[in-house]
Each structure stands twice: as C-alpha cells, then as structure tokens.
C-alpha atoms as one frame of an Amber mdcrd trajectory, in Angstrom:
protein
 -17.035  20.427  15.621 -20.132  18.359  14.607 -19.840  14.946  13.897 -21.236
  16.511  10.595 -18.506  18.586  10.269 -15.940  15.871  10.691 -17.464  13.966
   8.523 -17.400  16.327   5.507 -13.470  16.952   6.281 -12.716  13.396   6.166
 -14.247  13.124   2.652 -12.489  16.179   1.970  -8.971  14.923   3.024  -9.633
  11.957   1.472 -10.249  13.917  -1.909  -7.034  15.852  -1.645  -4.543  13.025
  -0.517  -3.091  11.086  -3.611  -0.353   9.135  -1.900   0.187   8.088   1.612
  -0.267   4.653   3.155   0.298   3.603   6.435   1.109  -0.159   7.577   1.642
  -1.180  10.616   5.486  -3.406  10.409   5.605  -1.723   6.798   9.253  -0.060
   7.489  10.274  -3.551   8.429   8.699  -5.045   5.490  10.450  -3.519   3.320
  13.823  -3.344   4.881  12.999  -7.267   4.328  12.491  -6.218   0.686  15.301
  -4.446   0.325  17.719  -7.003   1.741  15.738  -9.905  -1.035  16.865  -7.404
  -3.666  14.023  -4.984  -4.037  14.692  -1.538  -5.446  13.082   1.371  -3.288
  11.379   2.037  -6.678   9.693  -1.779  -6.764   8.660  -1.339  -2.784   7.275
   1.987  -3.509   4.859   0.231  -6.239   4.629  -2.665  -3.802   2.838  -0.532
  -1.459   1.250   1.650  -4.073  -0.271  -1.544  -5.061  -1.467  -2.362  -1.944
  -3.566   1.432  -1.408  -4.832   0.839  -4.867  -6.024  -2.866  -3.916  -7.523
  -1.296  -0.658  -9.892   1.143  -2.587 -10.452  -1.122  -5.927 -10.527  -4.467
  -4.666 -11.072  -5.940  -8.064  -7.614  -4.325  -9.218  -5.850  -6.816 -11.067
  -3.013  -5.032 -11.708  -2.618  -4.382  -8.098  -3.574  -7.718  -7.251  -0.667
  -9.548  -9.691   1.784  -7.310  -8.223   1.164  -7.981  -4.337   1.156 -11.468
  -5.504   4.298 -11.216  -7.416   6.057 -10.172  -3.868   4.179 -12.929  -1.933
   5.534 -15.079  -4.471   8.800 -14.264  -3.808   9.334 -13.675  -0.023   7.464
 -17.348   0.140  10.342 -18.883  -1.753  12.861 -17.574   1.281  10.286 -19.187
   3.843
C-alpha cells in the first residue's frame, strides 16, 4: 500500500465511523462517574461530548456539557 492509498482509507474510515472514541483511563473515568451517580446514559453523552468537542472545537453544547462534569467531579476534590 501507498502512503496514498492509506491516506484515502483513513478519510474513508473516518467518513463511515459515526461513534467510537477512545480515551486512554476512560473505563476508569467513568466507573468514577458511575460511582458520583452518573447514569451510563449521561457518561455515554459525556464522552459523546467530548468526540464532538474534538472535531468542532467551538461546540458549545459540547463544551457546557464537559464542563457540567468537571463541575461536578471538582466538588468531590
């Protein structure tokens, strides 16, 4: 494979895959979630949030809602 040819499969994977996210500690994170109260539901958008933030960095949706989480595991800290 070219590095042509990788190329254009990245941007092709890239086009086809609508939801994964990888962070490193993330399973830990949001065990940490979980035990503050956290539905799997609100950690799901929590790192939904996060992906969408990544790509759009002018997202403030995404941005109030990682914030809303900061906000919160700060207050156990």
């Amino acid at each position: 494979m070219t590095s042509e040819e990788a190329r254009e499969n990245m941007v092709a994977m890239e086009a086809s895959i609508s939801s994964s996210a990888n962070f490193p500690g993330g399973e830990y994170f949001a065990c940490y979630l979980t035990s503050l109260g956290y539905s799997v539901a609100e950690i799901k958008n929590f790192y939904k949030s996060i992906t969408r933030l990544a790509k759009s960095p002018g997202d403030g949706e995404a941005f109030n809602k990682i914030g809303e989480v900061v906000e919160s595991v700060r207050a156990y800290w």
